[in-house]
C-alpha positions in Angstrom: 0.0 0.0 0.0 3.0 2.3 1.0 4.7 2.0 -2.8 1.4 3.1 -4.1 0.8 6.2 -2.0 4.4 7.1 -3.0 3.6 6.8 -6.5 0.9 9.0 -6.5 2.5 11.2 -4.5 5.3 11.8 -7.2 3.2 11.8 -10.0 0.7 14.4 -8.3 3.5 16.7 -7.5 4.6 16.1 -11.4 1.3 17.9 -12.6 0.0 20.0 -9.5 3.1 20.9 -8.6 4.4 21.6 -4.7 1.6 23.7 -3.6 -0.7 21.3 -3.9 0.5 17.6 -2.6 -2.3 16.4 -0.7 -3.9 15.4 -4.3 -3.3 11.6 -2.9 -6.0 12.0 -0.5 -8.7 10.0 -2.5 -5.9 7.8 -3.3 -5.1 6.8 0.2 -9.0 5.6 0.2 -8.5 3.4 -3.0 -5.2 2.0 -1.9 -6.9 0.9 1.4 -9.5 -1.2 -0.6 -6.8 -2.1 -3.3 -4.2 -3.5 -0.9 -6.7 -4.5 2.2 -9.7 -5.6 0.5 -8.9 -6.7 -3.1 -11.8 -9.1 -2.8 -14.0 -6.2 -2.6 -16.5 -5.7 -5.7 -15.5 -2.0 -4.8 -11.5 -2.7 -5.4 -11.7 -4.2 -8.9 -10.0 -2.7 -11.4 -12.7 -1.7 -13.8 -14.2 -0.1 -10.2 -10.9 2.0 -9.3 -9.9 2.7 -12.5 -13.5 3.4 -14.1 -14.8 5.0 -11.0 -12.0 7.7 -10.4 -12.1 8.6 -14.0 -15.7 9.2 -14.4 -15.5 11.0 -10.9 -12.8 13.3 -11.5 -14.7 14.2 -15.2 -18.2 15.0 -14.4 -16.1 17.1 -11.2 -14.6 18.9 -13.8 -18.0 19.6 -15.9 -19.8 20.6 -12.6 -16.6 22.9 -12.1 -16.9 24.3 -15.5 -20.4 24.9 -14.9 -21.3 26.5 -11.6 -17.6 27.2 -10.3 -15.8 26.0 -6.9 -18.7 26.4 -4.4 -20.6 24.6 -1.8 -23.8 23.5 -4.4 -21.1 22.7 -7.3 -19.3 20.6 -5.2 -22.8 18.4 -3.6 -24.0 18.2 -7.2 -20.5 17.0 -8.2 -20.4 14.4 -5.5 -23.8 13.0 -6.2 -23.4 13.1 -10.2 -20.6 11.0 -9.5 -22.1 8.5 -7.2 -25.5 8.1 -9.7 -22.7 7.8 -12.8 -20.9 5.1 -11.0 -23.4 3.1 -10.3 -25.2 3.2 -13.6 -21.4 1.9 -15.3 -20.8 -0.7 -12.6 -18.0 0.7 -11.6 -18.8 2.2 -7.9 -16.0 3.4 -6.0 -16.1 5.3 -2.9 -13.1 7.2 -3.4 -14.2 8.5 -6.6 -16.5 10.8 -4.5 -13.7 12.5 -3.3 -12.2 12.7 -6.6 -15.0 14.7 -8.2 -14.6 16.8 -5.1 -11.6 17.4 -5.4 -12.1 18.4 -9.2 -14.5 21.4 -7.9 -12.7 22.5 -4.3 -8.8 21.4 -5.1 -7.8 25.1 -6.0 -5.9 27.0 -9.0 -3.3 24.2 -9.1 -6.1 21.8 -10.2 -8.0 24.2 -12.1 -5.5 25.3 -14.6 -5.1 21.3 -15.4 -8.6 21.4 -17.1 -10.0 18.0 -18.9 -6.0 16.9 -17.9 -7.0 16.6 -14.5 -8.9 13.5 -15.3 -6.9 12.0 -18.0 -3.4 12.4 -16.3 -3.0 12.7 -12.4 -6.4 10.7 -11.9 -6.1 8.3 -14.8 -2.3 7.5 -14.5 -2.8 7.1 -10.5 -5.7 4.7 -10.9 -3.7 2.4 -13.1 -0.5 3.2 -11.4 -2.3 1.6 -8.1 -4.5 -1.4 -9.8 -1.2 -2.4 -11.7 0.6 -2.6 -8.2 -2.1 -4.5 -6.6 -2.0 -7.1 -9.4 1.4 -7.8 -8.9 1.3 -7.5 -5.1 -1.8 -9.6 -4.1 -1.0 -12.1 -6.5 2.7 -12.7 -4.9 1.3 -13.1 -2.0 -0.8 -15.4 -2.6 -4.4 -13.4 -2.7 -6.3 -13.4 -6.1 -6.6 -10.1 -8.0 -8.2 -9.3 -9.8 -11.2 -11.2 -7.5 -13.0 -14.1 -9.5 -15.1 -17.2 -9.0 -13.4 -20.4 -9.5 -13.2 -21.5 -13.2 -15.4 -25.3 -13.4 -12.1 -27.7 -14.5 -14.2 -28.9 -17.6 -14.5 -25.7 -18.5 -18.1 -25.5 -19.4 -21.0 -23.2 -18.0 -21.9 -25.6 -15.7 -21.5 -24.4 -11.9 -19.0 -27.0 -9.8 -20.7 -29.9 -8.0 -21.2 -28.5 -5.0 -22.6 -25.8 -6.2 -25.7 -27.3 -7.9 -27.7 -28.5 -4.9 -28.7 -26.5 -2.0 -29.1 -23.0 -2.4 -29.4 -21.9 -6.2 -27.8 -18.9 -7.8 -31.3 -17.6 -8.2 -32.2 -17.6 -4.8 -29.1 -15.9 -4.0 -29.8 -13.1 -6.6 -33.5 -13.0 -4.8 -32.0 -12.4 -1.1 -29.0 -9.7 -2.6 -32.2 -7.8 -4.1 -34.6 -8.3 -1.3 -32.0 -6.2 1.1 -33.1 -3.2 -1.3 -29.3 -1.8 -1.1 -25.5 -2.3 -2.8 -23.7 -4.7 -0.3 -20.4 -4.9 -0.5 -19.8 -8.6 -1.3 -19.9 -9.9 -4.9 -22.1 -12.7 -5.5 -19.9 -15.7 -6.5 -17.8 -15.0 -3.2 -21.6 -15.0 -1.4 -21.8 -18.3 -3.1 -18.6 -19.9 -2.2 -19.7 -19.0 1.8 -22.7 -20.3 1.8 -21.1 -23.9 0.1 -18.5 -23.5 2.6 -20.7 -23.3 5.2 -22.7 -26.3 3.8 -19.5 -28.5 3.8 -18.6 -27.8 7.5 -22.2 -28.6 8.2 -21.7 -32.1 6.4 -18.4 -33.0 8.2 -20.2 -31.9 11.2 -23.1 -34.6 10.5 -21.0 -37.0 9.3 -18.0 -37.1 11.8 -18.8 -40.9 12.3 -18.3 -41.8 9.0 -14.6 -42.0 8.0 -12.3 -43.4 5.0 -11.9 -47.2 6.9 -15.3 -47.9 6.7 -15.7 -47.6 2.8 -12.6 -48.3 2.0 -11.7 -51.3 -0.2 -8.9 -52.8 1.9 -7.8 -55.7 -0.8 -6.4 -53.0 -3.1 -4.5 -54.3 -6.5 -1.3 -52.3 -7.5 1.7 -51.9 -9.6 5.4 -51.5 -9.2 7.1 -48.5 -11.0 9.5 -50.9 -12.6 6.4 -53.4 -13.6 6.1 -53.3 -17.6 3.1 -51.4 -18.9 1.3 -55.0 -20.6 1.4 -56.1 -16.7 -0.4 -52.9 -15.6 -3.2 -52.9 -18.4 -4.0 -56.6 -17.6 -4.5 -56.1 -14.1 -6.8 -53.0 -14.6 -8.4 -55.6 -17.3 -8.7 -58.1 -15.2 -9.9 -56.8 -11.6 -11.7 -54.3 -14.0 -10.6 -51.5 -12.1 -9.8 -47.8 -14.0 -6.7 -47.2 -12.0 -4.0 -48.7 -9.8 -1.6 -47.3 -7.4 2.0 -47.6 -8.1 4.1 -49.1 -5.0 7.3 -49.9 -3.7 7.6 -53.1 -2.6 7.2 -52.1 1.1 4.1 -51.1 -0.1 4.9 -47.2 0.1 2.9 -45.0 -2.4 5.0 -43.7 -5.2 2.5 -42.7 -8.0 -1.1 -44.1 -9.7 -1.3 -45.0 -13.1 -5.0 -44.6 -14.7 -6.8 -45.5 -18.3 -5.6 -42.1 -19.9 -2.1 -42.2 -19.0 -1.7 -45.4 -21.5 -2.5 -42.5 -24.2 -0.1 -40.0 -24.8 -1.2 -36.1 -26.0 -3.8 -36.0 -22.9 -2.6 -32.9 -21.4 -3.3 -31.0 -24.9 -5.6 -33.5 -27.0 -5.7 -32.6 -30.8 -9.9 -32.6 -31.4 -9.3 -33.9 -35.0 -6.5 -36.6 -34.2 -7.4 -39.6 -31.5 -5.4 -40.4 -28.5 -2.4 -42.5 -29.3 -1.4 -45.3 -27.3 2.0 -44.8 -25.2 5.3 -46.5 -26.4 6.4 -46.9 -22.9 7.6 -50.1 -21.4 7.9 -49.4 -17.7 4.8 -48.0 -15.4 6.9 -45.4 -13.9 7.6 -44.0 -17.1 3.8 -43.2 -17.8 2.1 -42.6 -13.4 1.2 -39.8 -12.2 3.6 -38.8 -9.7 1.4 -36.2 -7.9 -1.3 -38.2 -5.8 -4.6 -37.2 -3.6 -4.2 -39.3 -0.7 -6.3 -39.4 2.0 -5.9 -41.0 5.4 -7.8 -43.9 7.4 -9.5 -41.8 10.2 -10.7 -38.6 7.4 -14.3 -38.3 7.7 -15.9 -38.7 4.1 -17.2 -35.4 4.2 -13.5 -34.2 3.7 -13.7 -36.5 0.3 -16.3 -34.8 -1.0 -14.7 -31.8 -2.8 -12.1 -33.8 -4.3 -14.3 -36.3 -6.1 -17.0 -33.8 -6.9 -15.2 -30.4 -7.9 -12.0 -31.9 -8.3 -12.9 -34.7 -11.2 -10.9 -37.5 -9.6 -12.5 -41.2 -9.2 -9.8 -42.6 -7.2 -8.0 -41.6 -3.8 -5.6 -43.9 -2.2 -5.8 -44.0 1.1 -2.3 -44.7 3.3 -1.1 -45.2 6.7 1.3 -42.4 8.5 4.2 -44.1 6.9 2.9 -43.5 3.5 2.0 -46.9 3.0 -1.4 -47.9 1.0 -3.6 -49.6 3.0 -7.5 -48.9 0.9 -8.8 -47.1 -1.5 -12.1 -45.4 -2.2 -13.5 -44.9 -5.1 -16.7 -42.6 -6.6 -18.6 -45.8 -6.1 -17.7 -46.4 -2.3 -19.1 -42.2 -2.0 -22.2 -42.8 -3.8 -22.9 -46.1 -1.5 -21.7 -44.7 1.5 -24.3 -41.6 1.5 -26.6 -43.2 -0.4 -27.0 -46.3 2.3 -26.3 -44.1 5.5 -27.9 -41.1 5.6 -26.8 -40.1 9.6 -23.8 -41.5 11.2 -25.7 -44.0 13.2 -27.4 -45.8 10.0 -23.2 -47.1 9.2 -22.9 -50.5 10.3 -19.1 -51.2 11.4 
């Protein structure tokens, strides 16, 4: 927040000159939201940049209009507020922008329409482009957006289709009769949120060694790939965990990773089967593992949202000892519907 109060410091001394420094005022207000509360539908950038820019012209228009007094100023203010919200873009530091268009003295006076398209303009950039690259090193999302769906369709995630809908959301956002600062997907992901804990609250009882399939089949990484295919042929399973032979978890091999060109399929050209020899050469090193005592609750987002169909489940050590599968999900919260219904 610091570098971008010092930026708009410099560059409103560059056009306004010594006598007038305190031209970051309206800025300190942005950068608060900016570098505080970049989740804010009021920090976006189309918000900041947008709403300080239409602020700081209709200020100027007002100015141009009735001069630097008391009504010019109110009628600037509001103009500003009503324009904001009609573009989307509402700001609350852009209110003091357009004042400071009518009331900020000879300094910003002599700038004229400049006012708006350089101190205003280059500040509002200046600051969303530093809270792009700020937020997003550490760690925060910015600019603020739902989470994509993985297969990239329209359709809202999994856990996002049951429960409350996006219409009834809409319904209780309007029914307050007032802009709430909160953007409606990150309203959304709350109220899922809120469902989940619920669930792992309910089912607390019900945890990975109870569905589990303890007789699991598996794969060495030095196993060749014919082995592997047969055994996922023959158990008619879709995927096998790779293993050392201490039975430590080292990687999963699936149906798709047989086929090479996966990760970037060509639409017009089929898959083409892998000229590996060895499993490790074609596993997925990177595995979703969950552990005997997780409730299945805490399995829920990974098979749902997530896409995945198998989770290995190990010991402490690392070693597999189950695994579940979409099927052991379904059953299990199909068959039990309350802890107590699970027979162990």
């Amino acid at each position: 927040m610091g570098l971008g109060l010092l930026c708009t410091e410099w560059l409103g001394h560059h056009w306004l000159g010594g006598t007038s420094p305190w031209f970051i005022a309206p800025m300190g207000a942005s950068a608060v939201l900016l570098f505080m509360l970049p989740a804010s539908p009021l920090a976006q950038p189309w918000s900041v940049v947008g709403g300080n820019l239409v602020s700081a012209l209709i200020g100027w228009l007002v100015y141009r209009w009735l001069g630097d007094g008391g009504t010019a100023a109110a009628l600037a203010a509001a103009l500003s507020v009503a324009a904001m919200v009609a573009l989307r873009c509402l700001h609350p530091p852009g209110g003091a922008v357009a004042l400071t268009a009518v009331l900020g003295g000879s300094a910003v006076h002599r700038l004229e329409l400049a006012f708006a398209l350089g101190p205003v303009l280059v500040n509002s950039v200046c600051m969303v482009l530093l809270a792009l690259l700020l937020n997003n090193i550490t760690g925060r999302r910015y600019p603020h957006h739902g989470a994509a769906p993985p297969h990239r369709t329209s359709d809202p995630l999994p856990t996002h289709r049951a429960g409350v809908l996006p219409s009834d959301l809409d319904a209780a956002l309007a029914s307050f009769g007032e802009v709430l600062d909160i953007d409606r997907d990150d309203l959304e992901e709350i109220m899922v949120r809120a469902q989940l804990h619920a669930q792992r609250r309910h089912w607390a009882g019900v945890r990975c060694e109870h569905i589990m399939s303890r007789d699991v089949v598996s794969v060495g990484p030095n196993d060749s790939v014919d082995e592997a295919w047969q055994r996922l042929a023959h158990h008619k399973v879709k995927a096998l965990p790779v293993t050392e032979a201490d039975g430590r978890l080292v990687g999963i091999v699936s149906l798709h990773d047989f086929f090479i060109g996966q990760s970037a399929p060509v639409p017009q050209r089929p898959p083409l089967l892998s000229t590996a020899r060895r499993v490790f050469e074609i596993m997925s090193r990177r595995v979703i593992t969950a552990l005997p005592h997780q409730t299945v609750a805490d399995l829920v987002p990974g098979f749902s949202d997530g896409g995945l169909h198998h989770m290995p489940v190990v010991d402490a050590q690392g070693r597999v000892v189950g695994m579940v599968t979409q099927s052991d999900l379904v059953a299990a919260l199909f068959k039990n519907r309350s802890p107590e219904g699970l027979a162990v």
